[in-house]
C-alpha positions as CSV (number, residue, x, y, z in Angstrom):
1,X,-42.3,-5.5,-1.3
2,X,-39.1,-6.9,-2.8
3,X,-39.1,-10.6,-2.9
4,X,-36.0,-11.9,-1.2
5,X,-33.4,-14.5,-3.0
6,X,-31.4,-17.6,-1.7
7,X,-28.1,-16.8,-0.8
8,X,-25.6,-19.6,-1.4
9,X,-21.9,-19.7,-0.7
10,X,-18.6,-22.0,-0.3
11,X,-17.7,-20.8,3.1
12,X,-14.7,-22.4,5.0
13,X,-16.2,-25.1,6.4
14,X,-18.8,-26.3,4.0
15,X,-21.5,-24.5,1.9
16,X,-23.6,-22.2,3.0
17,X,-27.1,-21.1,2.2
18,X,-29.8,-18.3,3.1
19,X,-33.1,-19.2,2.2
20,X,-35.5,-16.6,3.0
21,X,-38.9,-18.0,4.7
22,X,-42.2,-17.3,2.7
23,X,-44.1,-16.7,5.8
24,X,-42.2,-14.1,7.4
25,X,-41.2,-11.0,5.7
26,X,-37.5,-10.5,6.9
27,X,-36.8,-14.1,8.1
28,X,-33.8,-16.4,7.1
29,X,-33.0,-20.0,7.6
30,X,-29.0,-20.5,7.6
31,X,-27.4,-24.2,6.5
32,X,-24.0,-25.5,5.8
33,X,-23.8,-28.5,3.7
34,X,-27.4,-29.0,4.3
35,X,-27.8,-29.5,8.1
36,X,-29.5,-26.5,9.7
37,X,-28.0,-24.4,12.2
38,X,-30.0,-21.0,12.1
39,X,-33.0,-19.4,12.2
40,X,-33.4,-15.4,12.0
41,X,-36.3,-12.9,11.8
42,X,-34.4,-9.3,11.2
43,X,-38.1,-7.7,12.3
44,X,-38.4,-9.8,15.0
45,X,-35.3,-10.7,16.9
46,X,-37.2,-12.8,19.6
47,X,-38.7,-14.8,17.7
48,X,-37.0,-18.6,18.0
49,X,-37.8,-21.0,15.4
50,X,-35.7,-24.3,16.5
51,X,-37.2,-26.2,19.5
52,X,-34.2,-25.9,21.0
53,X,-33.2,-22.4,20.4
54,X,-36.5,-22.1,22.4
55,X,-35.1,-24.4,24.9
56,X,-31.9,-21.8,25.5
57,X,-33.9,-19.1,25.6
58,X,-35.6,-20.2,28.2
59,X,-33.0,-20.9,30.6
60,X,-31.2,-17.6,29.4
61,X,-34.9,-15.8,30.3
62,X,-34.7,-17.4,34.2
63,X,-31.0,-16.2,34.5
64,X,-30.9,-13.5,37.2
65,X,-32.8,-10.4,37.2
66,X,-35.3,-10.1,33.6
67,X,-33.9,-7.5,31.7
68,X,-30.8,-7.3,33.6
69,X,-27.3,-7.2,31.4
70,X,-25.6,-9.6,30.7
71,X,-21.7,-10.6,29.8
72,X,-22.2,-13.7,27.6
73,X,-19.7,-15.8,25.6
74,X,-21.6,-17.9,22.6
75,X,-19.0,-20.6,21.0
76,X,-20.1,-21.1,17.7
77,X,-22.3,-18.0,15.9
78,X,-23.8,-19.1,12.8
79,X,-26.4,-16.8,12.0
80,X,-26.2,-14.8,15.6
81,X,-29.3,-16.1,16.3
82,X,-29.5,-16.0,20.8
83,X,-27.1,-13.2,20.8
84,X,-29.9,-11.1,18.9
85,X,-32.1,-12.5,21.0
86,X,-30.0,-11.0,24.1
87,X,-29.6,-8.0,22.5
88,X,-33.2,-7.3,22.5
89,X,-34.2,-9.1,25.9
90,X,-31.4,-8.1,27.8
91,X,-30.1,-4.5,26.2
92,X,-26.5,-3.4,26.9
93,X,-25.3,-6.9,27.5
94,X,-22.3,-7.2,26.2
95,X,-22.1,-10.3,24.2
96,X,-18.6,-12.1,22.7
97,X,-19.3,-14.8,19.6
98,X,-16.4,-16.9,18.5
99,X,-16.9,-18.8,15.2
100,X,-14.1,-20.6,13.4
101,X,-15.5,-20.3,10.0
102,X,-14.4,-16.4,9.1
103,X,-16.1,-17.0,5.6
104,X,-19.4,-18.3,7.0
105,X,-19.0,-14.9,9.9
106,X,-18.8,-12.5,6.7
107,X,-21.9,-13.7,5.2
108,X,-23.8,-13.6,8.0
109,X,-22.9,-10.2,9.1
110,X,-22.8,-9.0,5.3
111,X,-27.0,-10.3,4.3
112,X,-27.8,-10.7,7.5
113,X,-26.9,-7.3,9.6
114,X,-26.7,-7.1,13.4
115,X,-28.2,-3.5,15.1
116,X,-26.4,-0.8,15.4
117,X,-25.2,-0.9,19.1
118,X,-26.1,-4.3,19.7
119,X,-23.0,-5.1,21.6
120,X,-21.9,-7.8,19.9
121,X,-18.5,-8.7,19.5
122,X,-17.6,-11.1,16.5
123,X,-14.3,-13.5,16.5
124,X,-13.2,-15.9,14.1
125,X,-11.0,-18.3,16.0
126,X,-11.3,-21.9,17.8
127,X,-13.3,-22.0,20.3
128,X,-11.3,-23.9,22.7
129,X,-8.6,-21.9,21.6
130,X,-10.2,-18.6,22.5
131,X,-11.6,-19.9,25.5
132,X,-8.1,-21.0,27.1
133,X,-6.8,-17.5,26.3
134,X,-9.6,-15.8,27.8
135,X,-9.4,-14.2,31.6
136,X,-10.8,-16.5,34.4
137,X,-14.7,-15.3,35.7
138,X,-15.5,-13.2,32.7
139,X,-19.0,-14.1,31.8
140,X,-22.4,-14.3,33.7
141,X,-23.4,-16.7,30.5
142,X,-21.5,-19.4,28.4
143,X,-23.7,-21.0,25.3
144,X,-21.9,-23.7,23.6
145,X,-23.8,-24.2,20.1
146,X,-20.8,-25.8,18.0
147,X,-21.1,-28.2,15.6
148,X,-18.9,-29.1,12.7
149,X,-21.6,-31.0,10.0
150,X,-23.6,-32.2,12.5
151,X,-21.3,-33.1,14.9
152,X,-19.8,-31.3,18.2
153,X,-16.1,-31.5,17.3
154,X,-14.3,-33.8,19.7
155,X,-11.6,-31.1,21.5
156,X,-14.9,-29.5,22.6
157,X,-16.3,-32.8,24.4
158,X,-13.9,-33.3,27.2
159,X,-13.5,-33.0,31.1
160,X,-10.2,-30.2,30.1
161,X,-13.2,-28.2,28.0
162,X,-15.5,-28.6,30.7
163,X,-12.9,-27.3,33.2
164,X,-12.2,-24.1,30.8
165,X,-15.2,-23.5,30.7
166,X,-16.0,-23.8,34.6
167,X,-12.8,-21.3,34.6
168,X,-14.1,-18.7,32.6
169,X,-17.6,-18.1,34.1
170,X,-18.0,-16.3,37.7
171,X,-19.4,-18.4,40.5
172,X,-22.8,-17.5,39.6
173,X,-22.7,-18.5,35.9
174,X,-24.5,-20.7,33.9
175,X,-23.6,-22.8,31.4
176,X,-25.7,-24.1,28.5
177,X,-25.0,-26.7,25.2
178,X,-27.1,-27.4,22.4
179,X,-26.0,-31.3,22.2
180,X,-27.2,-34.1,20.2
181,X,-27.4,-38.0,20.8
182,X,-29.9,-40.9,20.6
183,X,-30.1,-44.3,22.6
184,X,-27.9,-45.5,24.7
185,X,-26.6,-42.0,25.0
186,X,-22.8,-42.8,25.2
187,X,-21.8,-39.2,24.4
188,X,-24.8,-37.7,26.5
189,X,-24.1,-39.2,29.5
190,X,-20.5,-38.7,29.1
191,X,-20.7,-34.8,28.8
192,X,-22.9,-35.0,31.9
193,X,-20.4,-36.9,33.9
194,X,-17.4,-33.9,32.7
195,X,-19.6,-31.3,33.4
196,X,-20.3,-32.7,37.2
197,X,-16.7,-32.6,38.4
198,X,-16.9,-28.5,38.4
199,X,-20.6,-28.0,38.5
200,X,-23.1,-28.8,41.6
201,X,-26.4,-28.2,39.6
202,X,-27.3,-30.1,36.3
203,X,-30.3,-30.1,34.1
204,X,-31.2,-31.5,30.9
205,X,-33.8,-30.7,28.6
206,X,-35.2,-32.1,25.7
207,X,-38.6,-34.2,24.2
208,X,-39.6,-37.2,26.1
209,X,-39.3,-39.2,22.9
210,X,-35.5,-38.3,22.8
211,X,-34.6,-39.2,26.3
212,X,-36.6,-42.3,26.2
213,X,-34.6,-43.5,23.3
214,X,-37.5,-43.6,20.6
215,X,-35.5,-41.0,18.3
216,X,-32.0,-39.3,17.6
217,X,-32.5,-35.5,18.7
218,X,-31.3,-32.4,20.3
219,X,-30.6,-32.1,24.3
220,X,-29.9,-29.0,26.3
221,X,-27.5,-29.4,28.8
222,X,-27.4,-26.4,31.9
223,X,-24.8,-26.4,34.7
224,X,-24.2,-24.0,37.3
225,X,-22.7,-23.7,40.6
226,X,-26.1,-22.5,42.4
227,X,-29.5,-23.8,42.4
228,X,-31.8,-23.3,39.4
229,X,-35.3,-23.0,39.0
230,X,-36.4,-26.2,37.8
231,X,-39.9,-26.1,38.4
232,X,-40.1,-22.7,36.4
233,X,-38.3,-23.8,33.5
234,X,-40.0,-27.1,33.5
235,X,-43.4,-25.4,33.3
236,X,-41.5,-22.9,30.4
237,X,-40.7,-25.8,28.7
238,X,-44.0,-28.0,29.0
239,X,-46.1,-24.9,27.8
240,X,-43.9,-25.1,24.1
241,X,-45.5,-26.4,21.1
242,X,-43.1,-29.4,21.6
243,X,-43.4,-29.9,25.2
244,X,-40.1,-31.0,26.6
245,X,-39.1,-32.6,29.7
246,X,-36.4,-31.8,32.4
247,X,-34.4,-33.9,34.1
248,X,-32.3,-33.2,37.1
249,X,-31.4,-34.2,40.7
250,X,-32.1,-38.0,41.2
251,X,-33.5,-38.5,38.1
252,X,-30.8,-37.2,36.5
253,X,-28.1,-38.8,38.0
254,X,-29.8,-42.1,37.4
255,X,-29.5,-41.1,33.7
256,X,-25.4,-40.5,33.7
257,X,-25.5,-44.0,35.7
258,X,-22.0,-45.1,35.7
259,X,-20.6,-42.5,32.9
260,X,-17.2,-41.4,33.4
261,X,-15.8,-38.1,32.3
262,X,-13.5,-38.4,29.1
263,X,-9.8,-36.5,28.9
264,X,-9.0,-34.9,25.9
265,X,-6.9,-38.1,24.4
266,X,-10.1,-40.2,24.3
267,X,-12.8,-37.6,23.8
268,X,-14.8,-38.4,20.4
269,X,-17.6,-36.1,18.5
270,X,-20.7,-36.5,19.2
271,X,-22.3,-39.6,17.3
272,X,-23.3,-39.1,13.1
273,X,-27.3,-38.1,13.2
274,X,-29.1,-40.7,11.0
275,X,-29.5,-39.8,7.9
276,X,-32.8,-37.4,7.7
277,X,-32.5,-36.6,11.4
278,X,-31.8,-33.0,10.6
279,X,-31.3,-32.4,6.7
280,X,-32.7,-30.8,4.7
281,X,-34.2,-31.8,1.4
């Protein structure tokens, strides 16, 4: 067996490295300036490392019929992580990623290959950019997974972005964020608040030590226009090895208490993680 090497490269937002895991023959671990943002097993495409990859999948598991194709739009690609995952639990979906960082796209695709008819389409633009230009009720699926550093940049954190987004999915489509925040949840509770002026149903996920304000850490955020099994994800997401807990309906809207949605001339990016709250050493 060949022993695999660290990759390491100036990409255009940051630096970049590969560090293949010890454990798992063929598996990677992507950062940029030291923060993670993928995990990969090229044998094993299923496999989700990050809690909350494992979060996404879940909800992306529950949408429609299993098996069933998909169109999906992923903003923000890093190491294609969830659209290989689609590729292998949902075959022929066809999948759009848009990733502003050509340099870090190039790597990725070049150490890291995607399967041949995987249905992946790769774009290195803006995301809110590509979004606005693309056609109205295109996708069953939007993932938002964008983060500049560690932080969601601010154009992508406002009731206009929200709206594009409600644009661009069909009336039975489902939305989903990676997001991160800590007590009092300013930013949280502010994308809530934008996403509930186009969506009926909301749902956030995430550890009970997060929402309770103990630590800094990662939410998921779902929205959709028609009901979602709750009860099945929550029992999804109980069974993980870091049991999460999900909040919607009454609970939820208790949460976003008197949040307001934020327009693009005073949206912010989501708050600096404290220092060790995802770096790596």
């Amino acid at each position: 067996m060949t022993e695999s090497l660290p990759v390491a490269r100036a990409v255009d937002h940051g630096f970049a490295k590969l560090m293949p895991d010890v454990d798992r023959e063929r598996a990677w671990l992507l950062t940029v300036d030291g923060a993670p943002q993928s995990y990969v097993d090229l044998d094993e495409p299923t496999y989700l490392e990050f809690e909350y990859a494992q979060r996404l999948g879940h909800v992306l598991d529950g949408i429609g019929e299993p098996g069933r194709a998909l169109d999906v739009v992923h903003l923000g690609g890093g190491a294609l992580t969830l659209p290989r995952y689609l590729a292998a639990t949902r075959p022929g979906s066809r999948q759009d990623v848009v990733e502003a960082d050509r340099a870090l796209l190039d790597l990725v695709v070049e150490q890291l290959p995607l399967a041949d008819g995987a249905g992946i389409a790769l774009h290195a633009a803006d995301a809110r950019a590509w979004l606005e230009s693309a056609p109205a009720d295109c996708a069953d699926v939007l993932v938002a997974d964008v983060f500049g550093g560690s932080r969601v940049p601010a154009h992508l954190t406002s009731l206009e972005y929200a709206r594009e987004a409600a644009r661009v999915l069909r009336s039975d489509g489902v939305y989903l964020a990676n997001l991160a925040d800590g007590a009092p949840f300013a930013f949280l509770r502010s994308q809530l608040a934008n996403f509930a002026e186009s969506f009926e149903e909301l749902v956030l996920i995430a550890e009970p030590g997060v929402l309770r304000g103990r630590r800094f850490g990662n939410a998921v955020l779902v929205a959709a226009r028609v009901p979602l099994d709750t009860a099945a994800l929550a029992r999804r997401t109980a069974g993980d090895a870091f049991p999460a807990r999900v909040e919607h309906g009454a609970g939820l809207r208790r949460f976003i208490g008197a949040a307001r949605p934020v327009r693009d001339e005073e949206a912010v990016a989501s708050p600096e993680p404290p220092d060790g709250a995802f770096g790596i050493g």
